[in-house]
N, C-alpha and C positions, 0 to 999 in steps of 0.2 A: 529244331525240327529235323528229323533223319532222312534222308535221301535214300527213296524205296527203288527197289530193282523194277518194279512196275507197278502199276494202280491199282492191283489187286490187293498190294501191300497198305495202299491209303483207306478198305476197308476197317470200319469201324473206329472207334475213338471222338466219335461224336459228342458235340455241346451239349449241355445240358445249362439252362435258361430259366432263370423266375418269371412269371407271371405278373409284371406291375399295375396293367390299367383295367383288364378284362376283372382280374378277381381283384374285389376290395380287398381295404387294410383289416376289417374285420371279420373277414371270409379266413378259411384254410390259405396257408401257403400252398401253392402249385407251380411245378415244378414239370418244363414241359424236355424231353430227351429229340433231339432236335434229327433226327433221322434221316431228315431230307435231305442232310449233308453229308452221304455218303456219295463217293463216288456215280453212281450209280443213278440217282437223288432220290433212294428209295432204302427201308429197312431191310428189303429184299437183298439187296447184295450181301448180305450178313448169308443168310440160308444157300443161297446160288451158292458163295465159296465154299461152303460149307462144304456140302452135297454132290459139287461136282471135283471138289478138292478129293475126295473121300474114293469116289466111283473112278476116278483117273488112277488112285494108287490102286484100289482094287481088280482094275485091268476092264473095267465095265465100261471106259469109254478110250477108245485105240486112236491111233493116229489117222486122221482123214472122215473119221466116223462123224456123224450126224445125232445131234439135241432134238428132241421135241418134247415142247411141253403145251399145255393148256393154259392161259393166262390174261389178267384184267390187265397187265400190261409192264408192272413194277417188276415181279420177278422174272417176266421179258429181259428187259434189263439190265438185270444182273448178269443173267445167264447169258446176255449175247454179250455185255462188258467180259466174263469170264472167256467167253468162246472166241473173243478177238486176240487177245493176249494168247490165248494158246493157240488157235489156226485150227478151232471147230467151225463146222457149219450149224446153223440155226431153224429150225421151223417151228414157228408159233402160231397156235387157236387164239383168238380173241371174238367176245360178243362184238354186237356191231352198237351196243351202245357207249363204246370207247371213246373216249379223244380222241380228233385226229393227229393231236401230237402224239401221243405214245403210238399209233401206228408207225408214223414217219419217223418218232426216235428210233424203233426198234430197226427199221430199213436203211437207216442213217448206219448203223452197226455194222449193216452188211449181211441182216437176218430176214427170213421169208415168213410172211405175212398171212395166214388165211383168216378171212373173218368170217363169222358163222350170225347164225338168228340169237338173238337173246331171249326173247319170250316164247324158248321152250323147254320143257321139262329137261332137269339130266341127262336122262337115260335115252334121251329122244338121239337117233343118230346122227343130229343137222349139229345137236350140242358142240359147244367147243370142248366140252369133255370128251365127248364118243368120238370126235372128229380128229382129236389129238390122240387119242387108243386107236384107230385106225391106220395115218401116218407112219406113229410106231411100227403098227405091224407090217405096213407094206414097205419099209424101209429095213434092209438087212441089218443087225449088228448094230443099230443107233439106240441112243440111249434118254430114256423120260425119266424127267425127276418125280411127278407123281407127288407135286408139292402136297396139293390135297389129301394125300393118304400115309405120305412118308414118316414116319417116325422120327425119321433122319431131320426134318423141319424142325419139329419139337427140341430134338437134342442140340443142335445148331444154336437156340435159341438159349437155352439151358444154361452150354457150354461159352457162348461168348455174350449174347446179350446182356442175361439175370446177372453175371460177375460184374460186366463195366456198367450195370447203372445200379449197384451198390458199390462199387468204390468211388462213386459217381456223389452219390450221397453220404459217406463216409468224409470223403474228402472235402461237404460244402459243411458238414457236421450237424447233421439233422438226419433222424431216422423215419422213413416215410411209413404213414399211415395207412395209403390206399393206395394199389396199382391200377390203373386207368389203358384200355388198351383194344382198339374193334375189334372184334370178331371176323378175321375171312376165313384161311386156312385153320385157323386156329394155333397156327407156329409160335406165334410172338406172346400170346398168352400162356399157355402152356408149358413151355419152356424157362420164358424169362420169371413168369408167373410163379411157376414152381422154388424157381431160385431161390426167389425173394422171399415166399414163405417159409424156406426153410433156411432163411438168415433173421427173417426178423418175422416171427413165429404171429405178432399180434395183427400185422397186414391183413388186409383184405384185397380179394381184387374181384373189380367190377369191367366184366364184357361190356362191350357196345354194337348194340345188334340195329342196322339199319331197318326201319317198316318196308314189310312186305319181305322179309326175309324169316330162317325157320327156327332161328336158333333162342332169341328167348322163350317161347312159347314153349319147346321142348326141354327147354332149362326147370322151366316154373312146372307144368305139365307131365312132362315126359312123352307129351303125344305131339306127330308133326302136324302144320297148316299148312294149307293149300300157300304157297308162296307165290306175291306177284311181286310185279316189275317194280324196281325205283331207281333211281338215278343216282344216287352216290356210288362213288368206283372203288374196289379194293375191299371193301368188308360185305358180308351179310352172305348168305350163300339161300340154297332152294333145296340143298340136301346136306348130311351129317357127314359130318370129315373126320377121317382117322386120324389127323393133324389133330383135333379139337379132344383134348383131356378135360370134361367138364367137372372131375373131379377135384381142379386145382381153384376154379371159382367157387365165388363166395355170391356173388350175384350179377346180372345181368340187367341193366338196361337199356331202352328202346330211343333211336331220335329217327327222326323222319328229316326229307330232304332237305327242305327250306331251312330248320334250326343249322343243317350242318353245313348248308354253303354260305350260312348268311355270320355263321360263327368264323370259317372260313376265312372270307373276306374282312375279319375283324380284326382276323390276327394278324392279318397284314398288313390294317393302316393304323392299328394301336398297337401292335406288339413290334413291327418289323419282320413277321414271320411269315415267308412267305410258302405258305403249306395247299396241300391238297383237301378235297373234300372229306374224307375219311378224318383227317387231321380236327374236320371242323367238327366231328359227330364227337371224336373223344375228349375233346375241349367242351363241347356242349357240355359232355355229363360228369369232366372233371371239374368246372366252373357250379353246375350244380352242387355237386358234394360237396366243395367249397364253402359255398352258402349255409350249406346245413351243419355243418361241422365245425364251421367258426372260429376264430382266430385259435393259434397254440398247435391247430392236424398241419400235416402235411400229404399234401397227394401229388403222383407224380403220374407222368402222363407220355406216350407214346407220341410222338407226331413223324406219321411212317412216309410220307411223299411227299414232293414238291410241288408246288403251283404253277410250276413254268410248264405242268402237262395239263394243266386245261384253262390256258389262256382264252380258246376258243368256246368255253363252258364256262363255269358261274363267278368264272373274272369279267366276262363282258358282262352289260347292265342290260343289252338288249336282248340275249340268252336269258336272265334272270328275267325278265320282264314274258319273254314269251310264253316261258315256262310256267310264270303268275306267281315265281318266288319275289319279285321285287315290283314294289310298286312305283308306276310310273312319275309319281313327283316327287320318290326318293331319289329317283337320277341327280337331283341338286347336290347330292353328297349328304354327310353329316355336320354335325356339330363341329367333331374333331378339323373337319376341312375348313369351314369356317373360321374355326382359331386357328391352324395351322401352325408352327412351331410357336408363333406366340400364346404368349401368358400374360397379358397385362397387370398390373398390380390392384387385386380388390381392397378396396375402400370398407371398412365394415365398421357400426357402433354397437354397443352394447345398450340391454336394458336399463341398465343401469344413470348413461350417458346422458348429460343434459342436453337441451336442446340447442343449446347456445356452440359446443360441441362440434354436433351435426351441422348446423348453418356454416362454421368455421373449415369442416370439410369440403361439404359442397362446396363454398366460395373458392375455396386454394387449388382443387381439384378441377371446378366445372364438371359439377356431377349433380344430377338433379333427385339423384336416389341410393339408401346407402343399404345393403343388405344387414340385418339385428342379427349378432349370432348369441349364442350361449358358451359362458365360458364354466368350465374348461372345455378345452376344445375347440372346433374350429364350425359347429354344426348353425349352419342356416337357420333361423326359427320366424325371422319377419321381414316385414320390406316399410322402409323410411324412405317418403316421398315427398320430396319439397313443395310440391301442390296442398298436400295435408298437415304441413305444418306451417304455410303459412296460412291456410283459413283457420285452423286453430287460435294460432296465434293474433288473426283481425278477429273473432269470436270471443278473444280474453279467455278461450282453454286453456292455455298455455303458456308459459313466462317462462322466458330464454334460461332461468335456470331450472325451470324442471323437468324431469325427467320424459324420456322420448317414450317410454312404453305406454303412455295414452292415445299415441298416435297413430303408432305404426299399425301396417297391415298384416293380413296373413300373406305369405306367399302366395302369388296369381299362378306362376309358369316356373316348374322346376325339366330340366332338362339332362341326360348325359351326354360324353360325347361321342355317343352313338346315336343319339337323335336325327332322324332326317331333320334337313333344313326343311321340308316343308311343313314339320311340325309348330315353326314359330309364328306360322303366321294365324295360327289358331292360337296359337299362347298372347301375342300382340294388339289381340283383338283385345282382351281384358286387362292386359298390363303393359307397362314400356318396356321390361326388363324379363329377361326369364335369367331363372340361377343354373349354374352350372355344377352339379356334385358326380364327385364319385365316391360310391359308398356314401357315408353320411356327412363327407368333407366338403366345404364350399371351395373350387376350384377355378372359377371365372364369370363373371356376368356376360352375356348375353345382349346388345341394348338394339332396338330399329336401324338408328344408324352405322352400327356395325353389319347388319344384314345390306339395310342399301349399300352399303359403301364394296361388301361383297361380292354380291349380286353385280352392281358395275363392271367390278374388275372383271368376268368370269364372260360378261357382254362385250365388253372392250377384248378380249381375247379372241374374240371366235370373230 
């Protein structure tokens, strides 16, 4: 690792990460470019260097002179990380439906803060757009980046992004199928976007446009909508940016809040990823494509911010709850929480298997039920329940050598390990056991007393 002259230097060079638990083994490969691990904790530091690297040599921004820009908060960030190391001063617009971390990081810098209304139009003068065109003016000699309109964004993206995430994929030796990447400024698709099509000609790339924003509609259309308010931060805009080349996409699609904080908060306790909301809308609709595209594509995917700026948003569960994104008995956690780094070892028979077998299991075990898979493969198809083999076997259906598929059941309770826990107790009503799959793999059972024993530990805590 080389010992940079300043942090500016530790811009860019970010992880790039497979997808293990989110997308099954028979979905698309997805391949997520880990962003948030920029100095910064934002893709934004990429464009800020870029941009203000450029305007320094150009003579556009002098010694002592004053930054302003308009911003959701990330390329804040950048641009006050930039403006420390050189001894800029800082003024920043932001809507007031921001975290209050990314206010406090940006003041944390040693930059000034104005927050403005969010539900109102662009062009309205309260905007953090008009209000950060205003500052400008009334400030002698300072200089906006104008991320929204800059071209200079686009090429930023072009020039460093689209190269390091194809040598990126070069180097893992797999050539990506789709580019996955939200729509704010439109820098990051545009740029990188272009890249990539013009390395690997059969790509597609699909925008991610948050509801209540104007840019699919105009994509599909060509006409704007009246655009309202949403709560995801960093993508989706209420007017057309000169950042945004919609000649480089191929399509756009739509996710709404709830999909993206609740994808969010998934990547962080199934992937370890601990990402922003924006992060959770392109995962949504790379995790789609996934689906549809199925094993042998590859899709690769943007995750542009950290999590550690909205601790106080759709990391908390009572934020999610007020909001009416999370329901109140999903507080309990999931499935995943439940088993927690363990894996116990599934017990499983085949159709095949005698009954004699099965009894042998259960005895050595202490297990009073065995999941039937199909082989090949590992796939779930029945449930063996020592209550039904032995009245079977007092009925004379049955004799210890034959086969268990007279017995068994259908599955009662199939579960992931994203299920809320209070899903099982609606599954327990009907069966003792619910199955655990991801994808179409049998990956854990589920039994009552793993819940009670759960449930205890989690009351003994508090």
């Amino acid at each position: 690792m080389p010992v940079f002259q300043n942090i500016l230097q530790a811009i860019g060079r970010t992880p790039m990460v497979r997808i293990n638990r989110i997308a099954g083994p028979e979905d698309a490969a997805v391949y997520a470019k880990c962003e948030f691990m920029n100095p910064g904790g934002a893709i934004k530091d990429r464009m800020a260097l870029y941009i203000l690297d450029k305007a320094e040599r150009e003579g556009k921004i002098k010694p002592g002179g004053t930054i302003v820009e308009n911003t959701s908060g990330n390329t804040g960030m950048g641009v006050a990380l930039w403006a420390a190391v050189k001894g800029y001063r800082c003024v920043f617009t932001m809507p007031d439906k921001m975290s209050s971390e990314k206010v406090n990081a940006l003041k944390a810098f040693g930059a000034e803060v104005v927050v403005t209304p969010t539900n109102v139009p662009a062009e309205d003068p309260r905007s953090y757009y008009e209000t950060a065109k205003r500052i400008h003016r009334e400030l002698p000699g300072s200089f906006m980046l104008n991320q929204y309109h800059n071209k200079d964004n686009i090429e930023a993206h072009y020039r460093l992004t689209g190269p390091e995430l194809a040598d990126d994929c070069e180097k893992a030796g797999f050539r990506p199928d789709f580019f996955v990447a939200g729509l704010g400024t439109g820098g990051t698709m545009s740029g990188a976007g272009k890249y990539l099509k013009e390395r690997y000609p059969q790509l597609r790339n699909i925008g991610v446009d948050p509801e209540g924003s104007v840019y699919l509609d105009y994509f599909k259309t060509g006409k704007m909508i009246q655009p309202h308010v949403y709560k995801v931060e960093g993508i989706g805009e209420d007017m057309l940016c000169g950042a945004l080349d919609l000649s480089v996409l191929d399509d756009v699609r739509r996710v709404d809040d709830k999909e993206s904080f609740v994808m969010a908060r998934r990547l962080a306790r199934e992937e370890g990823l601990f990402v922003g909301g924006s992060c959770g809308s392109a995962m949504h609709i790379a995790v789609e494509l996934a689906k549809e595209l199925g094993k042998g594509k590859n899709v690769l995917v943007i995750m542009p911010d950290s999590g550690s700026r909205y601790i106080s948003k759709f990391y908390s569960d009572e934020w999610m709850k007020d909001n009416g994104f999370l329901d109140p008995s999903d507080r309990l956690g999931t499935v995943a929480d439940l088993l927690g780094g363990k894996r116990p070892p599934v017990y499983t028979v085949k159709t095949t298997d005698r009954a004699r077998d099965a009894v042998t299991q259960m005895k050595e075990h202490g297990i009073s039920q065995l999941p039937v898979i199909e082989q090949p493969g590992n796939r779930p198809i029945a449930m063996l329940h020592e209550v039904d083999l032995l009245q079977a076997l007092l009925e004379g259906r049955l004799k210890m050598d034959d086969s268990i598929s007279g017995v068994m059941k259908p599955i009662a309770g199939i579960v992931t390990l994203r299920t809320p826990v209070s899903r099982l107790k609606e599954l327990f009503s009907n069966d003792h056991v619910a199955i655990v799959k991801e994808g179409d793999q049998l990956t854990a059972i589920v039994t009552k007393i793993d819940l009670i024993e759960w449930l205890g530990t989690r009351m003994a805590v508090r």
